[in-house]
C-alpha positions in Angstrom: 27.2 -6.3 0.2 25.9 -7.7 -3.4 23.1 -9.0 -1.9 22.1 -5.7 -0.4 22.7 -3.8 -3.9 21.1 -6.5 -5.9 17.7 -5.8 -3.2 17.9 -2.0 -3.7 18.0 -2.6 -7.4 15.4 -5.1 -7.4 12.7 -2.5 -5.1 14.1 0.3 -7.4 12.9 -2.0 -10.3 9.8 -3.3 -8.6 8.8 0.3 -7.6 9.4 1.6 -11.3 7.3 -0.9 -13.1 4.7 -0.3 -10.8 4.4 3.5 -11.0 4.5 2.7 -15.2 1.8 0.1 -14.3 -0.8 2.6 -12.4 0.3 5.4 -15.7 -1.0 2.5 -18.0 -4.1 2.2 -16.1 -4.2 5.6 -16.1 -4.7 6.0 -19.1 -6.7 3.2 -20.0 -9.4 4.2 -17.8 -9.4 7.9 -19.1 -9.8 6.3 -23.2 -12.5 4.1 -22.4 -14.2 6.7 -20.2 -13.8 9.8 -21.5 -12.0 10.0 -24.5 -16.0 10.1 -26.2 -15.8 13.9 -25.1 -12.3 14.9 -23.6 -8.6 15.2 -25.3 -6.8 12.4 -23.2 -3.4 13.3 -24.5 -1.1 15.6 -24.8 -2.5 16.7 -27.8 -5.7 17.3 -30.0 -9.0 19.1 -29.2 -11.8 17.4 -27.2 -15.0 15.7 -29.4 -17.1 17.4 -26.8 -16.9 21.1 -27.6 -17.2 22.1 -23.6 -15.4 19.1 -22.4 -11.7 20.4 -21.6 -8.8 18.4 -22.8 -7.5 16.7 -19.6 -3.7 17.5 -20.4 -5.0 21.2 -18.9 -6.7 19.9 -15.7 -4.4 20.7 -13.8 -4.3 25.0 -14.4 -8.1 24.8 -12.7 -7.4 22.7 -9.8 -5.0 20.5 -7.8 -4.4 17.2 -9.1 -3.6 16.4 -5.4 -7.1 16.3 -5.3 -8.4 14.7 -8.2 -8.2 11.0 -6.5 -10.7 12.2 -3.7 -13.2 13.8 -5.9 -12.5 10.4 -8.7 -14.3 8.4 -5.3 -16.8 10.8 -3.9 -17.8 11.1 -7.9 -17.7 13.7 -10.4 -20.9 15.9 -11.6 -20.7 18.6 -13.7 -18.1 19.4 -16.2 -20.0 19.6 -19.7 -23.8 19.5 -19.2 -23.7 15.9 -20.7 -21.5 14.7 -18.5 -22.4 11.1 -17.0 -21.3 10.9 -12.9 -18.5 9.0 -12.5 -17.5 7.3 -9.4 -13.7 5.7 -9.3 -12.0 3.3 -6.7 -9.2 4.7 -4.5 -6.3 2.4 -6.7 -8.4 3.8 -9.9 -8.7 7.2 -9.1 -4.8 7.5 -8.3 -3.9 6.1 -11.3 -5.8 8.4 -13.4 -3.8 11.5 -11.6 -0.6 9.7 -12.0 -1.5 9.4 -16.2 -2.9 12.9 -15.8 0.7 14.6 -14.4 2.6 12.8 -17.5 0.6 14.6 -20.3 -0.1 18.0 -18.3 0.8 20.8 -19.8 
């Protein structure tokens, strides 16, 4: 019966660090990339006048979504805006930083 505990306690562990991990990522890949224009936090205004600051993403659409349009490649936004194309793993750990700082 320890054993069993210990294990859930362990995947518990295992599973939190790893959702902290892909948040991390997250937002690492949203300060290198875009930070030159947007608000990445939970605070501030965007260097790019018509950039939005991500933290309000999700009013416009559903962060669901973002991961799938993060791999197909973004156009648009800001007329400055360079495409960006994400992998899968990428793409979901931007949404997953994106939901912590939402307001």
């Amino acid at each position: 019966m320890k054993f069993v505990w210990f294990l859930a306690i362990y995947v518990v562990s295992v599973s939190t660090a790893q959702a902290q991990s892909d948040v991390r990522r997250g937002r690492d890949l949203v300060r290198q990339l875009c930070s030159g224009c947007h608000a990445t936090g939970r605070s501030g205004n965007s260097p790019h006048q018509a950039a939005p600051p991500f933290r309000i993403l999700g009013r416009s659409f559903n962060l669901d979504e973002l991961p799938r349009r993060l791999e197909r490649g973004i156009l648009a936004g800001h007329p400055d805006m360079p495409e960006f194309k994400f992998s899968s793993d990428d793409a979901n750990a931007v949404r997953d930083y994106l939901r912590t700082i939402r307001e």
